[in-house]
C-alpha angles and dihedrals in degrees: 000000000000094000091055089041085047093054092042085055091045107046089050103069158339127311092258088057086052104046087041091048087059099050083052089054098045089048079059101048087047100050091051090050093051095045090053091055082059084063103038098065095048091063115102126205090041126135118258117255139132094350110187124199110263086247095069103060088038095057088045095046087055103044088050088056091046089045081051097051086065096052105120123239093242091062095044100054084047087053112049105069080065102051084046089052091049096045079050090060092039098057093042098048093069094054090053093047097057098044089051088051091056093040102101110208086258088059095057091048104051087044096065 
């Protein structure tokens, strides 16, 4: 799947889209980290671990939404279908995971 997503990327465009169109990607990723460790934090009843000072996912919350501010069009148009692809998947993984979680293994053999 990345193989065939890496070729896309690369057949569309110059060095400079694709490059561009992965900082785009990695903005994204970031942001969503950053934004789960938001979360993270608020959850009760966890168990202790690296705990980082509030400031920290907020800056870099913000710094990822100014660096995307300066994203060109160009990159942009070439990136959303993937983001589209991968809210698609996103949407559709939790669904699988609970019907496998309610699939008993004599489910899965009289199925077959």
């Amino acid at each position: 799947m990345t193989t065939a997503l890496s070729l896309g990327l690369a057949l569309t465009g110059t060095i400079e889209v694709l490059a561009g169109a992965m900082v785009l990607l990695l903005l994204l990723v970031f942001l969503g980290v950053n934004a789960s460790v938001l979360v993270l934090r608020r959850r009760s009843g966890e168990a202790e671990g690296f705990r980082v000072p509030i400031v920290v996912p907020v800056l870099a919350i913000a710094s990822c939404l100014l660096l995307l501010t300066q994203v060109e069009a160009e990159v942009w148009r070439l990136g959303i279908p993937f983001l589209a692809v991968a809210a698609l998947l996103a949407a559709v993984a939790p669904r699988r995971v609970r019907r496998a979680d309610v699939e008993t293994p004599e489910d899965r053999t009289t199925s077959v």
